[in-house]
C-alpha positions as CSV (number, residue, x, y, z in Angstrom):
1,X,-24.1,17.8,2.1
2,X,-23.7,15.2,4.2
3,X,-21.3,12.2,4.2
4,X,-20.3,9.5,6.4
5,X,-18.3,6.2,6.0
6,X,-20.7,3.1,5.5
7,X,-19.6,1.2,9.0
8,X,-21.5,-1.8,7.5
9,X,-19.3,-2.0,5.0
10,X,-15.5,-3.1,5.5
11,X,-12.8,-1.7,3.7
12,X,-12.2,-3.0,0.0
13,X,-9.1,-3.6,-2.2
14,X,-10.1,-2.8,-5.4
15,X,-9.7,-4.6,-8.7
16,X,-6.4,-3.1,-9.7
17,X,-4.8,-4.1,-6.2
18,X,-3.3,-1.1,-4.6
19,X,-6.5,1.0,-4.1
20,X,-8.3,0.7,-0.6
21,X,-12.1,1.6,-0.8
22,X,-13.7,2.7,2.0
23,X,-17.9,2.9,1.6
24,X,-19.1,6.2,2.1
25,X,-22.8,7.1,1.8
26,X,-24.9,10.5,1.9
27,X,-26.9,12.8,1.1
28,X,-26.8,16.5,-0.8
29,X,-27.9,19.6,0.2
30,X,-31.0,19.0,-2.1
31,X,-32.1,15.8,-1.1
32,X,-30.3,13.3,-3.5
33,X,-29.2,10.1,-1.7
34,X,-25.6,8.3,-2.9
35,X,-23.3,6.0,-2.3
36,X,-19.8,6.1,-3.1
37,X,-15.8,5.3,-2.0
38,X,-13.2,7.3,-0.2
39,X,-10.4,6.4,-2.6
40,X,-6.5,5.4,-0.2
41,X,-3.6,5.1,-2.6
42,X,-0.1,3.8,-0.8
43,X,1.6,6.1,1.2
44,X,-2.0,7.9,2.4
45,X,-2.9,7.9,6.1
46,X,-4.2,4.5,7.1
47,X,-3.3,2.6,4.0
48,X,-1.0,0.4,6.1
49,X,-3.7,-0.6,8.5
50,X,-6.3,-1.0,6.3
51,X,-4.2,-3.1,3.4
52,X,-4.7,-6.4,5.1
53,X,-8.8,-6.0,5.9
54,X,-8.9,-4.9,2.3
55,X,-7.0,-7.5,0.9
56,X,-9.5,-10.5,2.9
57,X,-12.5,-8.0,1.0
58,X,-11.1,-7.9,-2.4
59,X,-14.0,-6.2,-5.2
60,X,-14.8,-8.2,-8.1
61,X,-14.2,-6.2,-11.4
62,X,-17.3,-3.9,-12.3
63,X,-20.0,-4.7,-14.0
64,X,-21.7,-2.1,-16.5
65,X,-23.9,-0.1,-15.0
66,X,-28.0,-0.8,-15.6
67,X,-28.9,2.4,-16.6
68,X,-26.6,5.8,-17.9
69,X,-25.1,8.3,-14.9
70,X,-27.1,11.5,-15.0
71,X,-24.1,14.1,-15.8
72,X,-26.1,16.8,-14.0
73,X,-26.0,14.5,-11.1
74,X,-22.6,13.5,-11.1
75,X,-21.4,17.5,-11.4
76,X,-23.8,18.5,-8.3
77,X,-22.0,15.7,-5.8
78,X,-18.6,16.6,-7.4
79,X,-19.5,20.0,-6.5
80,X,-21.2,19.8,-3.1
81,X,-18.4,17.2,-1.8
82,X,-15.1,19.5,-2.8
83,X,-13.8,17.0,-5.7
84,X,-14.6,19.4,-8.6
85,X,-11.2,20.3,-9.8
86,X,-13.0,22.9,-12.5
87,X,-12.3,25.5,-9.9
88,X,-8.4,24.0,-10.1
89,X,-8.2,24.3,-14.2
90,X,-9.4,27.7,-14.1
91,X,-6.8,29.1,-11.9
């Protein structure tokens, strides 16, 4: 898999204010395209510097998405990018 952060996009404070987002896009070992976030919470590296450019970029709240996420989908980049936690629970 590959991912890398989305230099496009600046970093984002998101709707419950604390949360920095930083834009991450990719692609998985099979071919599937994605973009996504890098999640800071206070107290991670770089959430001091990035807290005021965030704050200027603040996310409106979420719309509904236009169509369902594909489970299968969702697991695979779970998976392939290390955030699967099943591996955690089983232990």
């Amino acid at each position: 898999m590959t991912a890398y952060s989305d230099d496009t996009s600046p970093p984002v404070l998101a709707p419950d204010g604390v949360t920095i987002r930083l834009p991450l896009r990719g692609r998985t070992a099979d071919g599937i395209h994605y973009r996504g976030y890098e999640e800071l919470v206070p107290g991670e590296d770089g959430y001091d510097e990035l807290l005021p450019i965030a704050r200027a970029n603040a996310a409106e709240p979420a719309e509904p998405p236009q169509r369902p996420v594909d489970p299968e989908t969702l697991a695979r980049i779970m998976r392939d990018s290390g955030l699967d936690r099943a591996e955690d629970r089983d232990a």
